[in-house]
C-alpha positions as CSV (number, residue, x, y, z in Angstrom):
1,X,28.3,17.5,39.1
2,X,24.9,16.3,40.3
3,X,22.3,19.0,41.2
4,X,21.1,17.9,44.5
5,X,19.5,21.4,44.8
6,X,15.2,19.9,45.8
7,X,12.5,20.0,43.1
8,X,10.7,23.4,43.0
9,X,7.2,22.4,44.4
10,X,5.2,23.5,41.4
11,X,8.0,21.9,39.0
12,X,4.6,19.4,38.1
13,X,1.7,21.7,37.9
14,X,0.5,22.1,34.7
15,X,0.1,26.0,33.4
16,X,-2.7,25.1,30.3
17,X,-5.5,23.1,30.4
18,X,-5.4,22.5,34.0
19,X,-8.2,20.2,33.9
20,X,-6.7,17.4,31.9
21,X,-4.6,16.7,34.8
22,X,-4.9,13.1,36.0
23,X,-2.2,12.4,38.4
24,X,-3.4,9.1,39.6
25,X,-3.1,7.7,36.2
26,X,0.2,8.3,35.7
27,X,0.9,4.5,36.6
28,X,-0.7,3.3,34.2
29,X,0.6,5.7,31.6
30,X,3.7,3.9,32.4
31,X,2.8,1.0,32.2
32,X,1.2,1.4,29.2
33,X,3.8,3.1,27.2
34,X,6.3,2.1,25.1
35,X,9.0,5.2,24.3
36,X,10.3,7.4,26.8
37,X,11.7,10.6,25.4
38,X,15.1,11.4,28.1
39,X,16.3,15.0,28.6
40,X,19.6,15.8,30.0
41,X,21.5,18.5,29.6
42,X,25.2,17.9,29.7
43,X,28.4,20.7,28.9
44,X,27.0,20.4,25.3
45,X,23.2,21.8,26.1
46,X,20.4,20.0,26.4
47,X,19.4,17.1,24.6
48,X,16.2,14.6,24.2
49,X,16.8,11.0,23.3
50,X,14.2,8.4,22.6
51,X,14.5,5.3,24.3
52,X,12.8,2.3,25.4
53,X,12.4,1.8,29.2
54,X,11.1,-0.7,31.9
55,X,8.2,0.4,34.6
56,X,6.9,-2.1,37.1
57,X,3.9,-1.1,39.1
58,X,5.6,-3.0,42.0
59,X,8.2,-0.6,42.2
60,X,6.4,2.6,41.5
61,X,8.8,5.2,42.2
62,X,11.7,3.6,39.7
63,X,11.8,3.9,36.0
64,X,15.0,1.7,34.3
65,X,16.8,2.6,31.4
66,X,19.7,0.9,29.6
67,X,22.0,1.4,27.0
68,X,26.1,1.4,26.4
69,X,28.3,2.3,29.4
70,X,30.0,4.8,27.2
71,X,27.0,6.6,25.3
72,X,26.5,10.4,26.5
73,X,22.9,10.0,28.2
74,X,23.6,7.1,30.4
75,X,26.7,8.2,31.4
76,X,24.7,11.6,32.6
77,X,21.8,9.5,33.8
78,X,24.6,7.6,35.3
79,X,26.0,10.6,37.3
80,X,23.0,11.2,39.4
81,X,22.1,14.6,37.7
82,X,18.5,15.6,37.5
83,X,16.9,14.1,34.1
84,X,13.3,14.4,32.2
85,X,11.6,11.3,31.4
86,X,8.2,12.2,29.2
87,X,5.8,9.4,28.2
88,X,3.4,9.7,25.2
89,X,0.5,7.6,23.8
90,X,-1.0,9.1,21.3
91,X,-4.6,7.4,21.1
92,X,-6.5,10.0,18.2
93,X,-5.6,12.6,15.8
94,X,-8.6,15.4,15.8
95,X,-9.5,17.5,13.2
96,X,-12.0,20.2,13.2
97,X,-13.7,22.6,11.0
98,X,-12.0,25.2,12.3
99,X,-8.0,25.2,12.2
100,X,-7.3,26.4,15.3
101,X,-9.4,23.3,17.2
102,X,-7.2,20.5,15.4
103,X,-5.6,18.7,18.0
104,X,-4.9,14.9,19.1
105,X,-6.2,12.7,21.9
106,X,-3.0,11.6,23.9
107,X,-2.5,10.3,27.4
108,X,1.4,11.5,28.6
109,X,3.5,11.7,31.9
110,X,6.0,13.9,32.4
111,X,8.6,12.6,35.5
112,X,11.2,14.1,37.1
113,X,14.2,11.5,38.3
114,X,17.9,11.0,39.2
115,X,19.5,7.6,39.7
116,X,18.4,5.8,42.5
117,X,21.0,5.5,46.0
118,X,21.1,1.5,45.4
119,X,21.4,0.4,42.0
120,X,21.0,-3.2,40.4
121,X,23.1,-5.8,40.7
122,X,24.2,-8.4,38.1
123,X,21.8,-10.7,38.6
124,X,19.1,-8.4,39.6
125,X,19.5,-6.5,36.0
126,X,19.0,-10.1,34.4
127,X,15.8,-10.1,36.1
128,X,15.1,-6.6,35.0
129,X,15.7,-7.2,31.6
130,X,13.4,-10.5,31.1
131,X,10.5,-8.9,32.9
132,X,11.3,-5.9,30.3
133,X,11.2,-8.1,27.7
134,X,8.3,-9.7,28.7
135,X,6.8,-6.3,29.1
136,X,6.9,-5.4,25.4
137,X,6.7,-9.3,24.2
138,X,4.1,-10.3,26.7
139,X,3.9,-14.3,26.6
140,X,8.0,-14.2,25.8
141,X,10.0,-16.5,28.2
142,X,13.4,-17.1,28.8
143,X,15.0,-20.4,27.9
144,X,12.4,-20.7,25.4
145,X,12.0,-18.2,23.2
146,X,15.1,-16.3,23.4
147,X,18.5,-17.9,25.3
148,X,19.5,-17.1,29.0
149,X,21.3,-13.2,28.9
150,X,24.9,-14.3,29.9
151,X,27.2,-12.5,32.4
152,X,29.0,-10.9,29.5
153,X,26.4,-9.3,27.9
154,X,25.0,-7.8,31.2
155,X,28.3,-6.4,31.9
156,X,28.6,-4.6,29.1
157,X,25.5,-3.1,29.4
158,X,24.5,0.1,31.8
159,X,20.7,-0.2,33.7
160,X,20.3,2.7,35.3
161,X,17.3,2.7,38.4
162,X,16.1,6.2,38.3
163,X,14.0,7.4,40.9
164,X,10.8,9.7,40.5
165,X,11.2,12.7,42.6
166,X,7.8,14.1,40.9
167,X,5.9,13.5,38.1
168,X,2.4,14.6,36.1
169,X,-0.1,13.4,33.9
170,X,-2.6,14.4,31.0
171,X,-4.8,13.4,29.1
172,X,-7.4,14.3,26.2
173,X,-9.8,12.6,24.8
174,X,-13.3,13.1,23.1
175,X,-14.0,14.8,19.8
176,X,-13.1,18.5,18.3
177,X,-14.8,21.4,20.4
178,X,-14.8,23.8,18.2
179,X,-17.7,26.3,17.4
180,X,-19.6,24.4,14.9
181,X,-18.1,21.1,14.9
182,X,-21.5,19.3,16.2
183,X,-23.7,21.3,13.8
184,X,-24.2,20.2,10.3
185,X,-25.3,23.4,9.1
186,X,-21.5,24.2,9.4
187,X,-19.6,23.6,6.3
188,X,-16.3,21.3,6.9
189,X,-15.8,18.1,8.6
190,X,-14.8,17.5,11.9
191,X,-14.1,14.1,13.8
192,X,-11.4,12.1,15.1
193,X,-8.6,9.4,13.5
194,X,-8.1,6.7,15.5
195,X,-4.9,5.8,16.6
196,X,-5.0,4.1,19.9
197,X,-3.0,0.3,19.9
198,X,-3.8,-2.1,22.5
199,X,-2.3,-0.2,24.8
């Protein structure tokens, strides 16, 4: 059964390092990312599945994921029951000279959905689909360099509209901070690995 109980008012605030919150990003996070880790928890427990997903800053509030009409998440995502959606970027691994001061540079957003009261129709999840194409393939156009998605294939397919009840953001970036890290005199290394894509 769907939990149509509201979202606790401080379900989104952020109990450590308060001061890497950067709600207004979270957008872009979006945008910008590429898995989305989906937690449901069904008569089985809870589970986290990695999945790929389509944002649109046009629509702000809706996140869109597919998959199978049979496989366990969807069908739960399906259902309108309360799900997790977490995005992570991870732009830096840090290390430090001391080990408790490792850490990584990461930009992440944490949202808090259930399927949206009007989902998409046929056509309107053909649309969906090229512009998430497009949206991991940028340049990528139908009827040239993939065919036209025929009716078949988006029946058999679930795209679920999930709306954002609430969501946060977070970030870190810079170098390590911990006591010695600037100071030569220090023995060790300290720095950061690069990891951050395009993105």
């Amino acid at each position: 059964m769907p939990d149509h109980t509201p979202l606790p008012a401080d379900r989104t605030k952020l109990q450590m390092h308060r001061e890497r919150a950067v709600p207004d990003q979270a957008p872009q996070f979006l945008r910008d990312g590429l898995i989305a880790h989906v937690g449901i928890a069904d008569a089985d427990g809870p589970v986290v599945i990695p999945m790929t997903y389509h944002y649109d800053a046009s629509s702000p509030g809706l996140i869109y994921l597919h998959g199978a009409h049979h496989s366990r998440l969807m069908q739960v995502v399906a259902s309108g029951a309360r799900v997790c959606v977490t995005v992570t970027l991870t732009d830096g691994l840090v290390y430090s000279k001391t080990a408790l001061n490792h850490s990584a540079n990461y930009r992440s957003v944490v949202a808090f959905c259930r399927a949206a009261a009007g989902q998409p129709t046929i056509e309107q999840s053909r649309a969906l689909f090229e512009a998430m194409i497009a949206r991991y393939w940028p340049g990528r156009t139908v009827g040239t360099d993939y065919d036209v998605i025929p009716v078949k294939h988006l029946e058999t397919t679930s795209l679920v509209a999930l709306q954002i009840e609430a969501m946060s953001a977070k970030t870190r970036s810079g170098g390590p901070n911990g006591p010695g890290d600037n100071d030569p005199a220090v023995p060790g290394t300290a720095g950061v690995t690069e990891l951050r894509s395009a993105c």
